[in-house]
C-alpha positions as a printed Julia matrix, in Angstrom:
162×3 Matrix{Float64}:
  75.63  128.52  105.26
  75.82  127.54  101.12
  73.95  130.88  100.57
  76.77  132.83  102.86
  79.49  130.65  100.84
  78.22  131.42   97.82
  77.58  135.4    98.28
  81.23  135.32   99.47
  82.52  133.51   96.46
  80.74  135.95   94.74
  81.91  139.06   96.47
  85.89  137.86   96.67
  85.5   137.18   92.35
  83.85  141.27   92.31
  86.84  142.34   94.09
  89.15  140.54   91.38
  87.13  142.04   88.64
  87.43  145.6    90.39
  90.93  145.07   90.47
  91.39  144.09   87.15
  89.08  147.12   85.46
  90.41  150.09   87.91
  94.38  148.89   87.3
  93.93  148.59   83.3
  92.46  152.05   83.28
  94.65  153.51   85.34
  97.48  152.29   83.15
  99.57  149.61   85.33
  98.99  146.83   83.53
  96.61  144.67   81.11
  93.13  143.42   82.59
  93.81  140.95   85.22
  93.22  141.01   89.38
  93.72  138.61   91.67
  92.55  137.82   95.21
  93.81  135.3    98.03
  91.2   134.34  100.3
  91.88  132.61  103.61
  89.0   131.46  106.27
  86.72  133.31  104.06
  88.82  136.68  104.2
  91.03  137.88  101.69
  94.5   138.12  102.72
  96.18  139.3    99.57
  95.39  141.09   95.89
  97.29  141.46   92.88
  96.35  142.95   89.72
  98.75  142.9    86.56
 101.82  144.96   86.63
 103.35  143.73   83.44
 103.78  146.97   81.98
 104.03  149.37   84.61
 107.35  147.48   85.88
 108.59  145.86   82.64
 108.51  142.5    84.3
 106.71  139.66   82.65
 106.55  138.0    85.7
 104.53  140.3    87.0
 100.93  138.85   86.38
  97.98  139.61   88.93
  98.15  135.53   90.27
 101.72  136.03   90.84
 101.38  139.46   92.76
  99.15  138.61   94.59
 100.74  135.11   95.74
 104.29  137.08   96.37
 102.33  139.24   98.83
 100.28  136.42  100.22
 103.01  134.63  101.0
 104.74  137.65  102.29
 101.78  138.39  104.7
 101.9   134.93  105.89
 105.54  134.16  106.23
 104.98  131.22  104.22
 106.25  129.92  101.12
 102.9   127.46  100.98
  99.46  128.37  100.81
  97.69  125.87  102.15
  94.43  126.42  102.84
  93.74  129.1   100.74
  91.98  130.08   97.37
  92.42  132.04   94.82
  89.86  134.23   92.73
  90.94  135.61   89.15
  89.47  137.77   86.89
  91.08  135.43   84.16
  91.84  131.58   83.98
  95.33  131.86   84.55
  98.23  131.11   82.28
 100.61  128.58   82.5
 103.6   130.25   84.5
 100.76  131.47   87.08
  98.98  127.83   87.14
 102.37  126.55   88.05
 102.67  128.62   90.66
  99.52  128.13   92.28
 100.65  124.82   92.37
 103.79  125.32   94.31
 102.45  127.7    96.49
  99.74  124.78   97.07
  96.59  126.57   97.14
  93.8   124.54   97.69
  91.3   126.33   94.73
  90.92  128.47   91.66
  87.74  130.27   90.44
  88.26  132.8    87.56
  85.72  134.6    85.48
  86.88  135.33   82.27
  88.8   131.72   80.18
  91.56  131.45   78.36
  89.73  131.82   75.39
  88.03  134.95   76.65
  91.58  135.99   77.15
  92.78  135.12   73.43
  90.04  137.42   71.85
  91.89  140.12   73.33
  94.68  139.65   72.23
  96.04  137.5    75.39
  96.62  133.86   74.02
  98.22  131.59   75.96
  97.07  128.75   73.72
 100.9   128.65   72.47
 102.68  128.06   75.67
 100.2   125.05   76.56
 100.78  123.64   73.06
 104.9   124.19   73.72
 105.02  122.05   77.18
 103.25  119.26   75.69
 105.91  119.22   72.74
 109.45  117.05   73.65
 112.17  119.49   74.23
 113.44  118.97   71.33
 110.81  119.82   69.03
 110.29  123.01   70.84
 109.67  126.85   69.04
 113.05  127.7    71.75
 115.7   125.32   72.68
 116.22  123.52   75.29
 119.99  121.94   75.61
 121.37  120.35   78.89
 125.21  121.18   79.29
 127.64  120.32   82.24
 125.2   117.58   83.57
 127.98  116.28   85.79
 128.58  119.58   87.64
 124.66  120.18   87.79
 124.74  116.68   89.4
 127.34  117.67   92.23
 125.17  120.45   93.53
 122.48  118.28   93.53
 123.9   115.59   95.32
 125.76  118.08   97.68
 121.55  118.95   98.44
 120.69  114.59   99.08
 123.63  115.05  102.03
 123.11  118.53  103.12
 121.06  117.7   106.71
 119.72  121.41  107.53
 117.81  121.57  104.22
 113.95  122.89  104.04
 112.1   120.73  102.18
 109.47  122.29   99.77
């Protein structure tokens, strides 16, 4: 069964690859593919699309967790995993946390990524920093209005929780 795990793992991180290296050359996007796997089937792929629809949002982990969720009706991903050609970035490693999915494996690192001309190194480096020493500035206005909204949620009794 570790051997049939393993293969799979194996064959899921391939198809990221493959979706990386066919997408770059065919001009949608830089190197990066995704896949979702669920019960040892993948559910969901994303490569990057960056360029191809000017969105910088638009990063393989992030495709392919838009159309995972999509396929599932879900806005959580429990009980999935994720394979990447790449280690992903910060915005994406958010968002595999709120989408809560259960594993990452990626091939290339962040470093791998920076030799190319990739390097997230910066945006790490910037969330660590207090907001107020920063590279772009951070200033909290109308607190008290914010606040009203938010309390408006604490006593709203329909919510969804997430």
């Amino acid at each position: 069964m570790k051997n049939i795990d393993q293969t799979n793992k194996k064959k899921f991180m391939r198809r990221a690859i493959q979706l990386s290296k066919e997408k770059m050359l065919s001009n949608k996007g830089g190197p990066f593919g995704a896949v979702i796997v669920q019960d040892e089937e993948i559910i969901s792929e994303g490569f990057n699309q960056v360029t191809s629809l000017n969105d910088p949002t638009a990063h393989a982990e992030i495709i392919a967790i838009r159309n995972a969720c999509r396929k599932l009706n879900s806005y959580h991903l429990i009980g999935t995993e994720i394979y990447c050609s790449c280690e992903p970035c910060p915005m994406c490693l958010s968002t595999i946390y709120w989408a809560h999915i259960e594993k990452v494996y990626y091939a290339n690192s962040s470093k791998d990524a920076q030799h190319i001309g990739f390097d997230d190194k910066h945006i790490f480096n910037e969330l660590t920093k207090d907001k107020s020493q920063r590279e772009i500035p951070i200033i909290q206005i109308l607190p008290e209005e914010g606040k009203a909204v938010f309390n408006a949620w604490i006593e709203k009794l329909d919510k969804t929780l997430y």
